[in-house]
LUMGUVO-95241 format. One record per residue (C-alpha): chain; y, z, x; residue number from 1; residue in three letters. Coordinates in steps of 0.05 Angstrom, whole numbers, plus 5000, padded with zeros to 4 digits. Example, Ala and Ser with C-alpha at 12.3 -4.5 7.8 and 13.67 -1.06 7.14 Angstrom:
BEGIN
+---+-------+------+------+-----+-----+
| c | north |   up | east |   k |   r |
+---+-------+------+------+-----+-----+
| A |  4910 | 5156 | 5246 |   1 | Ala |
| A |  4979 | 5143 | 5273 |   2 | Ser |
+---+-------+------+------+-----+-----+
END
This chain:
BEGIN
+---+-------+------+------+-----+-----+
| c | north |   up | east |   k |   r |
+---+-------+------+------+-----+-----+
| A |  6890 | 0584 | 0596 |   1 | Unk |
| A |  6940 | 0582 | 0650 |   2 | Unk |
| A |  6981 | 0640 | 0673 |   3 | Unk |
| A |  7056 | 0641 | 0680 |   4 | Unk |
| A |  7073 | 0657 | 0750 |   5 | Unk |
| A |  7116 | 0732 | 0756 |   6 | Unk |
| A |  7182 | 0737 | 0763 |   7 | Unk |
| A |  7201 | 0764 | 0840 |   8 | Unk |
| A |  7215 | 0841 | 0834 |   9 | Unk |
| A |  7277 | 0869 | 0833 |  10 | Unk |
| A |  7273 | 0909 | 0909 |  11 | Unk |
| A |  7241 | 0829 | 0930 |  12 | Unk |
| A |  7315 | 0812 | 0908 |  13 | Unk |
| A |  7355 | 0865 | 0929 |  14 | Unk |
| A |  7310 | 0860 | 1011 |  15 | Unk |
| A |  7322 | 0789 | 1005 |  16 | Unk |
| A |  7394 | 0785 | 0988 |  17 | Unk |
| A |  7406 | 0848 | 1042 |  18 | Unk |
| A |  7370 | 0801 | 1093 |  19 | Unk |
| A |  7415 | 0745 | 1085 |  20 | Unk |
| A |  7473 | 0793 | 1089 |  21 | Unk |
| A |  7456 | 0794 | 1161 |  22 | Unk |
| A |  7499 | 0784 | 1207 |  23 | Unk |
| A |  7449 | 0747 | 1254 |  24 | Unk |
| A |  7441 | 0695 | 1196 |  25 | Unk |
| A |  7508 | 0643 | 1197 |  26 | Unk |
| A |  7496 | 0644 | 1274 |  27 | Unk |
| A |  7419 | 0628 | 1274 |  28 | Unk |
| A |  7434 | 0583 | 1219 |  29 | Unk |
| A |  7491 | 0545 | 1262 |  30 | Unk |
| A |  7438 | 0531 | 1314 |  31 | Unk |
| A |  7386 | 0511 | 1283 |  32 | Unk |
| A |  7423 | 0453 | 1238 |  33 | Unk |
| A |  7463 | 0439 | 1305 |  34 | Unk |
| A |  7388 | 0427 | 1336 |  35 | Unk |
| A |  7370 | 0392 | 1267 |  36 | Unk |
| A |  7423 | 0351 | 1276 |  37 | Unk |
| A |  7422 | 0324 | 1339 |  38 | Unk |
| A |  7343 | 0323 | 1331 |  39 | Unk |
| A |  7366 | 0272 | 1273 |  40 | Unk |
| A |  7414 | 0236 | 1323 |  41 | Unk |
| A |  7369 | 0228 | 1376 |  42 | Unk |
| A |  7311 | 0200 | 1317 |  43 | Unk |
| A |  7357 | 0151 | 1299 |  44 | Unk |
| A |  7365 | 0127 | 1371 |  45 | Unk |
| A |  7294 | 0108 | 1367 |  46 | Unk |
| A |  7273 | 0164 | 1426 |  47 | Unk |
| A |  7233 | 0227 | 1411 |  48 | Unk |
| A |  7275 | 0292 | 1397 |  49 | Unk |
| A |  7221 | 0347 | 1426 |  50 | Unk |
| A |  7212 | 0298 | 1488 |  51 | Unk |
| A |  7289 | 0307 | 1489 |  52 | Unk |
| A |  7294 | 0379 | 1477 |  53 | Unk |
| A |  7241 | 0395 | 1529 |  54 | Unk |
| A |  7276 | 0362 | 1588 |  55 | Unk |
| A |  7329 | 0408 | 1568 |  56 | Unk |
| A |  7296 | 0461 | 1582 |  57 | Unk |
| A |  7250 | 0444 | 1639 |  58 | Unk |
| A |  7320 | 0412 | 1673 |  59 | Unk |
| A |  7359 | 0484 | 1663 |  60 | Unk |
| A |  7295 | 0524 | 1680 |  61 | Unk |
| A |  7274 | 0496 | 1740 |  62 | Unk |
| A |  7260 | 0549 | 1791 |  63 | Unk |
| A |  7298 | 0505 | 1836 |  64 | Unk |
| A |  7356 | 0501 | 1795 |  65 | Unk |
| A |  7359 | 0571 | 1774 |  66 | Unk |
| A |  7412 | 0585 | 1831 |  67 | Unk |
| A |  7470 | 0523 | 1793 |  68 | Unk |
| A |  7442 | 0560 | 1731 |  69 | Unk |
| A |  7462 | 0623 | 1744 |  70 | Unk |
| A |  7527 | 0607 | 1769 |  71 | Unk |
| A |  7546 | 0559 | 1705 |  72 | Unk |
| A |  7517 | 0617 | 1664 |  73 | Unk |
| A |  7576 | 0661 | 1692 |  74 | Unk |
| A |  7631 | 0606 | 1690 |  75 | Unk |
| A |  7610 | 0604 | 1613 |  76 | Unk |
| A |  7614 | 0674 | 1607 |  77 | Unk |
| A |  7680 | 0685 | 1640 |  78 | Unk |
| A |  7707 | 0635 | 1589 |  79 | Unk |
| A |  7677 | 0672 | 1528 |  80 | Unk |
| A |  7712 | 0730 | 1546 |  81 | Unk |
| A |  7779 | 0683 | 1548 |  82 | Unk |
| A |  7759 | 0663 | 1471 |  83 | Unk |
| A |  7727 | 0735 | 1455 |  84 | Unk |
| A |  7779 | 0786 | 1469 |  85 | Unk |
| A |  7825 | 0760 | 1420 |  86 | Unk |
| A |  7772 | 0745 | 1371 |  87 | Unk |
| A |  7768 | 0812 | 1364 |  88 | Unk |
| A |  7833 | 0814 | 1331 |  89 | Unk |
| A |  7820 | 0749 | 1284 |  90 | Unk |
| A |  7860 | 0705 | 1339 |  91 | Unk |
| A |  7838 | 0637 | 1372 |  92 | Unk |
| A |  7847 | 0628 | 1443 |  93 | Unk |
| A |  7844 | 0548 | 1444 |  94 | Unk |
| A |  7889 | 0543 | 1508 |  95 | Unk |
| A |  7828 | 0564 | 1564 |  96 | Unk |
| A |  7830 | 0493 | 1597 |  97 | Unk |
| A |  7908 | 0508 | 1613 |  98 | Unk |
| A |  7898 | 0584 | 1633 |  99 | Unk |
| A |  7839 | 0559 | 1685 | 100 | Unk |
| A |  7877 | 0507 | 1716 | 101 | Unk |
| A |  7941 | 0555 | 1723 | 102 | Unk |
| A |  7891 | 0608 | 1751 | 103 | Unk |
| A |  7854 | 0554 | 1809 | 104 | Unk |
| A |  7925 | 0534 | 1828 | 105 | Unk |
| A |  7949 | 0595 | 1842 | 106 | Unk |
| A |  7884 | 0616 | 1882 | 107 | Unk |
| A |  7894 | 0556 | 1918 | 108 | Unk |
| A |  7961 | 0562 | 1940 | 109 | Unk |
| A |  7948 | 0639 | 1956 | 110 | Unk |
| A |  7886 | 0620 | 1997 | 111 | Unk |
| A |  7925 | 0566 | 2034 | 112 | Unk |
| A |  7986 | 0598 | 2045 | 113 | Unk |
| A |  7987 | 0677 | 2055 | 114 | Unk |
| A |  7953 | 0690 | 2135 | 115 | Unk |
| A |  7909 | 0752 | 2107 | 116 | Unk |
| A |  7843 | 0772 | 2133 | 117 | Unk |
| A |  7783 | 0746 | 2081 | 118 | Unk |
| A |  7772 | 0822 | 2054 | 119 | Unk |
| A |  7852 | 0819 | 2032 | 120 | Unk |
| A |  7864 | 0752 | 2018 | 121 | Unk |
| A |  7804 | 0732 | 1969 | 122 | Unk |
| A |  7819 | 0797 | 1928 | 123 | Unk |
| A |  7898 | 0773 | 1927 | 124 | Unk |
| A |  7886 | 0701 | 1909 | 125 | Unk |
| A |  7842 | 0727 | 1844 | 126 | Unk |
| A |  7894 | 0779 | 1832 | 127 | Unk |
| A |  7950 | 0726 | 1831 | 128 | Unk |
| A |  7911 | 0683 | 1790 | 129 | Unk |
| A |  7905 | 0737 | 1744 | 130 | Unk |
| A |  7974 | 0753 | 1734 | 131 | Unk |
| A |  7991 | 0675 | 1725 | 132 | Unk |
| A |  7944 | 0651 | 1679 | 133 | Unk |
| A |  7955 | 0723 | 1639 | 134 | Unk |
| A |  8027 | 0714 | 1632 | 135 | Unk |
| A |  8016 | 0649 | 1614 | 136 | Unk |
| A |  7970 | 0668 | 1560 | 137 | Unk |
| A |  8011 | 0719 | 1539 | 138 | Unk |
| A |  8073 | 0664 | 1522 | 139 | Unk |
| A |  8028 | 0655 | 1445 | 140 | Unk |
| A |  8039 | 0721 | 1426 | 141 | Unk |
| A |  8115 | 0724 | 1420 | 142 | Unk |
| A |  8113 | 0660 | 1394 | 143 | Unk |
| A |  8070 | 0675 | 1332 | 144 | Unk |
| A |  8101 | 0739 | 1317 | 145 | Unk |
| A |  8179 | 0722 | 1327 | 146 | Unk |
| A |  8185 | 0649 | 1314 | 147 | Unk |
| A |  8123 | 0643 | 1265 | 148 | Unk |
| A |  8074 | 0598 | 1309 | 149 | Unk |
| A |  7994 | 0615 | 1298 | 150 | Unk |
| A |  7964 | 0628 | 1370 | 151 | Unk |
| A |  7916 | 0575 | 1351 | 152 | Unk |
| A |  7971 | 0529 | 1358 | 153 | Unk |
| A |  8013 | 0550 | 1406 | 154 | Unk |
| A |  7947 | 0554 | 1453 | 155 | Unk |
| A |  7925 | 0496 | 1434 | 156 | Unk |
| A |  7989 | 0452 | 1447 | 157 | Unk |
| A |  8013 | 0501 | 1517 | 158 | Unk |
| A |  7939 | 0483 | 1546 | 159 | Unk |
| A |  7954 | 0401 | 1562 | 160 | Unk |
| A |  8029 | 0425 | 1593 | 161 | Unk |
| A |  7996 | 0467 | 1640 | 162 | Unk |
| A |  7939 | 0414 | 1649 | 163 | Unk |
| A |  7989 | 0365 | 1666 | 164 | Unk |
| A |  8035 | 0403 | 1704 | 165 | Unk |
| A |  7977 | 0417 | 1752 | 166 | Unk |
| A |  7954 | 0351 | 1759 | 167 | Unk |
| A |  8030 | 0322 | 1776 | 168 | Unk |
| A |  8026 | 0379 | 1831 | 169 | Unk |
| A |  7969 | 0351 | 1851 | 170 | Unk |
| A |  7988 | 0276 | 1852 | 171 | Unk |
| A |  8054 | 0279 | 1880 | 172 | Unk |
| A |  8067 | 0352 | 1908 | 173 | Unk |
| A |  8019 | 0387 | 1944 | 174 | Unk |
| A |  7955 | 0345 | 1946 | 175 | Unk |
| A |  7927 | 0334 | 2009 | 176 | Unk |
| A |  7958 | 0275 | 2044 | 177 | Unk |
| A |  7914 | 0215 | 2062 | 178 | Unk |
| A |  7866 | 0230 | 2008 | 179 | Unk |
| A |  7838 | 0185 | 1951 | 180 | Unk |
| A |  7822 | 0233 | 1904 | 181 | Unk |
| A |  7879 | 0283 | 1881 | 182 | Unk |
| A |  7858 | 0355 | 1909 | 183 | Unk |
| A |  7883 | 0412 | 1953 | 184 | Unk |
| A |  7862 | 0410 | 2029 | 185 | Unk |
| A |  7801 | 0449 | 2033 | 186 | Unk |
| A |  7808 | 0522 | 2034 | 187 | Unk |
| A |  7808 | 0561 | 2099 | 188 | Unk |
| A |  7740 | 0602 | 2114 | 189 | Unk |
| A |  7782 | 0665 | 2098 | 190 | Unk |
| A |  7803 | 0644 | 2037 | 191 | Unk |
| A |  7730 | 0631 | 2002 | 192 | Unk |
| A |  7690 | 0671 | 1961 | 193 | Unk |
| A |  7639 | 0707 | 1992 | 194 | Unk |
| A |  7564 | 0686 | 1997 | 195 | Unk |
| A |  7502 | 0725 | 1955 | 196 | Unk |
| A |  7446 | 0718 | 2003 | 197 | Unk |
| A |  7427 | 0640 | 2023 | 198 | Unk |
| A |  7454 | 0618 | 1950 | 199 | Unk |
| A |  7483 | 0554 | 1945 | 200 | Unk |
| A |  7531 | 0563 | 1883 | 201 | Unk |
| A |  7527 | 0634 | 1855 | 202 | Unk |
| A |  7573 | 0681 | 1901 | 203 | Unk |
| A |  7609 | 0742 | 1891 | 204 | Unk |
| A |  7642 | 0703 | 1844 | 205 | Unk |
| A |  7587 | 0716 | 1797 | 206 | Unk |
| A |  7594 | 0797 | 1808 | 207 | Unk |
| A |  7668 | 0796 | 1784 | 208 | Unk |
| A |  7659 | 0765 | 1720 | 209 | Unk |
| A |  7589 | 0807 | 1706 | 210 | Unk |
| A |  7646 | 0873 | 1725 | 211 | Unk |
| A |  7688 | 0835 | 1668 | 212 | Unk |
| A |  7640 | 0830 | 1620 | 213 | Unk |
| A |  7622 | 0906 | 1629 | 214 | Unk |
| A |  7698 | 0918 | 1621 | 215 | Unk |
| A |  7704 | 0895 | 1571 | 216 | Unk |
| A |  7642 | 0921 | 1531 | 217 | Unk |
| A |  7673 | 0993 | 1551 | 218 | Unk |
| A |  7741 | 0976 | 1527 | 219 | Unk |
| A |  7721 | 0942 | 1462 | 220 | Unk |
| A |  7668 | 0998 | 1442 | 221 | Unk |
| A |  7698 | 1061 | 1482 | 222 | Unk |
| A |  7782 | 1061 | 1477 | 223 | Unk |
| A |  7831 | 1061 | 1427 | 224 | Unk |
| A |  7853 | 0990 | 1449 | 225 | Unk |
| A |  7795 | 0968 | 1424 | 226 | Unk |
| A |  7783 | 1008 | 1361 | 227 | Unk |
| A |  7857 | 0975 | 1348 | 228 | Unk |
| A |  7825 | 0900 | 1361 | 229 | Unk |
| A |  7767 | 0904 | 1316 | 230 | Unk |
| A |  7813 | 0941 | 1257 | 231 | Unk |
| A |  7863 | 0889 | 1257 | 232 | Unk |
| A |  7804 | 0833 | 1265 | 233 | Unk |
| A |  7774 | 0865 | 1199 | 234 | Unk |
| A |  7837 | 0871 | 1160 | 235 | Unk |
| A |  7906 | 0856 | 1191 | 236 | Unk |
| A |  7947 | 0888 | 1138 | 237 | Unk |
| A |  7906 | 0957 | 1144 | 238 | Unk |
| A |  7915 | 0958 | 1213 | 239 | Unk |
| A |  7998 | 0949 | 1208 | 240 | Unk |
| A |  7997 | 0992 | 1159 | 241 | Unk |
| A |  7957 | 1043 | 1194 | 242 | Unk |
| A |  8008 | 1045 | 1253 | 243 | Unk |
| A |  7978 | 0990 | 1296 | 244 | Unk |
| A |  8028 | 0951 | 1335 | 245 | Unk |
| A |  7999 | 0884 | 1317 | 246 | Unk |
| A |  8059 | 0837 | 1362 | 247 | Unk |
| A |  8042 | 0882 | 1421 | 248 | Unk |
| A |  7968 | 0895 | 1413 | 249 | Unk |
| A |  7972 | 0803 | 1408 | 250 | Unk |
| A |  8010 | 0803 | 1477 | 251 | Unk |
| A |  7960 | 0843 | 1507 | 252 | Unk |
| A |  7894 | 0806 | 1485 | 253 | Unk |
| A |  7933 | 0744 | 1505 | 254 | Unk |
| A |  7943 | 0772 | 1573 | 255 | Unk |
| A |  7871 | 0797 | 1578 | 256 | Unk |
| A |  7852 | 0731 | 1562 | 257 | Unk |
| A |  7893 | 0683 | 1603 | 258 | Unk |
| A |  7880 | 0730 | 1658 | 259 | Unk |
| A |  7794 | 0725 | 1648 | 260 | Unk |
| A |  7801 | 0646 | 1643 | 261 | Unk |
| A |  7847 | 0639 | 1710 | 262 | Unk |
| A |  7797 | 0685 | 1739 | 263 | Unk |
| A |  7742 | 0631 | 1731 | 264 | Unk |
| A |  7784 | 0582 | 1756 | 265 | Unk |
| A |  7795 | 0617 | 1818 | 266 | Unk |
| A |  7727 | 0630 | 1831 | 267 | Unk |
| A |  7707 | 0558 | 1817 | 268 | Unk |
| A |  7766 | 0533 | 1868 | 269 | Unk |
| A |  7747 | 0582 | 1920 | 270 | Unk |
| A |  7672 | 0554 | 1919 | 271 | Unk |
| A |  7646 | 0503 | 1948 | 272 | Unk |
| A |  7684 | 0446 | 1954 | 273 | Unk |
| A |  7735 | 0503 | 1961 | 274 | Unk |
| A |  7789 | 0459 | 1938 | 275 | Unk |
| A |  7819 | 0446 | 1877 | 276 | Unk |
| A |  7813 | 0364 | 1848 | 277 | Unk |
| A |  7847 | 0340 | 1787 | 278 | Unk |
| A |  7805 | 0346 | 1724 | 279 | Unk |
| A |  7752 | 0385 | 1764 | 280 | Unk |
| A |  7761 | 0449 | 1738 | 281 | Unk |
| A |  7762 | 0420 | 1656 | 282 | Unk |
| A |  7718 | 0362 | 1658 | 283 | Unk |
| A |  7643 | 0410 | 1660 | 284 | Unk |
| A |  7665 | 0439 | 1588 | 285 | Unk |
| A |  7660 | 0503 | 1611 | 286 | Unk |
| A |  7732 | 0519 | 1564 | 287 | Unk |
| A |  7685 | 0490 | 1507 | 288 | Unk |
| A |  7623 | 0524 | 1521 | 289 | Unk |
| A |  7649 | 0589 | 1521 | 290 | Unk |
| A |  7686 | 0585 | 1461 | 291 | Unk |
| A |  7616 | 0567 | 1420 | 292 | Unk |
| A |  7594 | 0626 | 1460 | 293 | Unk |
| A |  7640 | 0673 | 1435 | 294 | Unk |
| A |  7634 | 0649 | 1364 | 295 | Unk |
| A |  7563 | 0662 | 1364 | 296 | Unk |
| A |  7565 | 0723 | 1390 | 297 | Unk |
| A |  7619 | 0742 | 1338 | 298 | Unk |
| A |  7667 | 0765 | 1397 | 299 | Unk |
| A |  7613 | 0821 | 1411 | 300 | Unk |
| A |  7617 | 0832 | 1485 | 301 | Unk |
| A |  7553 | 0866 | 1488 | 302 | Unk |
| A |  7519 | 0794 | 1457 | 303 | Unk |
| A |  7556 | 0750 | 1502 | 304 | Unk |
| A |  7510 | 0737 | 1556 | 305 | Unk |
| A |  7458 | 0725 | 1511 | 306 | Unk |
| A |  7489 | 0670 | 1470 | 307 | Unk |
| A |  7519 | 0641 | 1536 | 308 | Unk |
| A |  7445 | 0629 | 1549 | 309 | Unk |
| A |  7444 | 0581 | 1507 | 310 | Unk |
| A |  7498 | 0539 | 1522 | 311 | Unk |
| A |  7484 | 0539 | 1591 | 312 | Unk |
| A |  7418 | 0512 | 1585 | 313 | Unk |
| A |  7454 | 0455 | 1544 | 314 | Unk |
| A |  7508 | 0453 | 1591 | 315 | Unk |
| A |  7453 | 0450 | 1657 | 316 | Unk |
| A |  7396 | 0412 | 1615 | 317 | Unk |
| A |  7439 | 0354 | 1595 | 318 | Unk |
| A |  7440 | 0317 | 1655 | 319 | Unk |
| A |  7360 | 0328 | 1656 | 320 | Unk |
| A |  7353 | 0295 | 1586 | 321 | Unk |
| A |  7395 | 0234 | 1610 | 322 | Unk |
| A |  7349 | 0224 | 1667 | 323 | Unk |
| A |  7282 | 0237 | 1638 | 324 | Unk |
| A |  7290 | 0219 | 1561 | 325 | Unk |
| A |  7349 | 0170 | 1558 | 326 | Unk |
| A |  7395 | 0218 | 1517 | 327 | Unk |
| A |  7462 | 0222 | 1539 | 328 | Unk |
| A |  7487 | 0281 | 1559 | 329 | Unk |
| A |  7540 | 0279 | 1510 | 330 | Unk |
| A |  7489 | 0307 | 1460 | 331 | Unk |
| A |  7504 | 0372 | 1478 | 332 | Unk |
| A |  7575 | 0368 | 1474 | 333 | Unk |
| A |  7556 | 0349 | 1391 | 334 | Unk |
| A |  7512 | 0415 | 1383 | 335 | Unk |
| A |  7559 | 0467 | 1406 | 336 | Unk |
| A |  7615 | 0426 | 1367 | 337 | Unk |
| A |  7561 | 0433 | 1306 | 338 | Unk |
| A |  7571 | 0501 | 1326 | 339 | Unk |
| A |  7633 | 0514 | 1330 | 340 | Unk |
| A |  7648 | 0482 | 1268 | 341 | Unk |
| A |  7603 | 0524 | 1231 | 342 | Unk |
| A |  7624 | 0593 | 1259 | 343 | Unk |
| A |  7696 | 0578 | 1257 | 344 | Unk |
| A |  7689 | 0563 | 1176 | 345 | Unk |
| A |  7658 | 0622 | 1174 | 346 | Unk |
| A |  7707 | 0663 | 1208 | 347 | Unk |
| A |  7765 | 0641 | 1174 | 348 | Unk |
| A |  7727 | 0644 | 1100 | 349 | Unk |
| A |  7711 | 0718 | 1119 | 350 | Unk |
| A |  7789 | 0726 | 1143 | 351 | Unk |
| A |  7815 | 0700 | 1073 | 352 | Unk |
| A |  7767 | 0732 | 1037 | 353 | Unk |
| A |  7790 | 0805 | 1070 | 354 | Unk |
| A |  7867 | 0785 | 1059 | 355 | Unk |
| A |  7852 | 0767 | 0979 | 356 | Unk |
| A |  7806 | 0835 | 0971 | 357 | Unk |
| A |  7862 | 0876 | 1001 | 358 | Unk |
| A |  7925 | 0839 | 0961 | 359 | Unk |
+---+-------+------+------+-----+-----+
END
């Protein structure tokens, strides 16, 4: 006589159904069928996926790597703020590669041109950087809200202007005469960022974008500004109708962006080479790293480093997977595009779903 088996009981359903609620879940599910993924990728190659995905780590782990490590780690970081802060409001920042490039130019032309003292100048040239890149952030926010153009567009098609623009300044304007490659003339030794200790690539570069990560976590969790981010990120309408200035509240994480991405690109022009070359600044995916951060982390600033993790050991371990199991680095570039693709579905299902429930 067999037995039928027992139906699950109803709290089994109700703690199972909670648990996939979680937020954690869509994120720990976008990584592990981006790992699936390429583990299927690589198969198919006829190499070994865990010889693959263990050069990854042993390349981005190495004790004698940990100092490059660290300083990609805060390059990625500084550009998941760029994506994060307007996250926060249900916007996508798509124009960091633009807003980096405006921000090293500017840092480089300060550092080359203004005869300050290091303690001044290097603080100046990060300042003016700042206040380019932000403004030039800030250009998507009038144009969504009095001409109609989504930020994700208006980002996305401003960023190659800017790219361009920089690169014909390069080329033909103020690159460094003689030269084969199209760059600045190297910085001036008052005009670099200062050293941490005997490291080789973190510097106090590294400090100011920790300070703007901690910024921002007090801002987003401690100030009205950023009560008035995550209410319009949870339901736009509410928040208008609730007395929230959505145009100007826009302009402002569109400054705060623009300003965090041309921040990274002054600290990556004013270390070493200390010179800013064409493509240099856009060509490590840094722009593209930190926007998979930020998705993961669901714009949370206080999750941010830890989901930059991630993508930094990707971004660092690539180059050891190339060497040591044949994979081309490029693999990495498909899991955090697995990635994005995932958490950006999700955020704009959860988005429409909000706008139809509050119709």
């Amino acid at each position: 006589m067999t037995s039928t088996p027992t139906k699950p009981q109803p709290r089994a359903r109700r703690l199972l159904a909670t648990a996939l609620r979680h937020p954690a879940v869509v994120p720990l599910g976008a990584v592990v069928l981006a790992l699936l993924i390429g583990a299927v990728i690589i198969a198919a190659a006829g190499l070994d996926p865990l010889t693959a995905y263990a050069a990854v780590l042993e390349g981005s782990l190495d004790p004698r790597q940990l100092d490059y490590t660290f300083s990609v780690w805060g390059f990625i970081c500084g550009m998941a703020l760029a994506a994060a802060i307007p996250l926060r409001m249900g916007e996508f920042n798509l124009g960091g590669n633009g807003q980096m490039v405006l921000g090293g130019l500017t840092a480089a032309w300060v550092a080359l041109n203004v005869p300050l003292p290091g303690i001044l100048l290097v603080p100046l040239a990060v300042l003016a950087a700042a206040i380019v890149a932000g403004g030039f952030g800030a250009l998507s926010a009038p144009l969504a809200t009095r001409f109609g153009i989504p930020i994700i567009i208006s980002t996305l098609l401003l960023s190659p202007i800017a790219v361009a623009v920089v690169s014909y300044l390069l080329r033909f304007q103020i690159g460094e005469a003689g030269s084969a490659v199209a760059q600045t003339p190297r910085l001036p030794e008052q005009g670099r960022m200062w050293a941490l200790g005997d490291l080789s690539y973190s510097n106090t570069g590294l400090l100011v974008i920790i300070a703007m990560m901690v910024a921002f976590y007090v801002v987003d969790s401690r100030s009205a500004v950023g009560f008035e981010l995550r209410v319009v990120g949870a339901n736009r309408r509410f928040g208008a109708y609730g007395g929230v200035r959505v145009g100007r509240l826009a302009f402002g994480a569109m400054a705060a962006a623009g300003a965090a991405a041309g921040i990274v690109g002054a600290i990556i022009v004013m270390s070493s080479p200390y010179r800013l070359i064409d493509g240099a600044l856009i060509s490590p995916g840094y722009t593209f790293a930190g926007l998979a951060a930020a998705l993961l982390a669901g714009g949370r600033p206080a999750l941010i480093p830890v989901t930059a993790i991630l993508f930094t050991i990707l971004q660092v371990g690539g180059a050891s997977m190339e060497r040591s199991a044949d994979v081309p680095r490029q693999l990495s570039d498909v899991l955090q595009g697995v990635v994005i693709v995932v958490l950006a579905l999700r955020t704009v299902l959860d988005q429409r779903r909000t706008e139809r429930s509050s119709a």
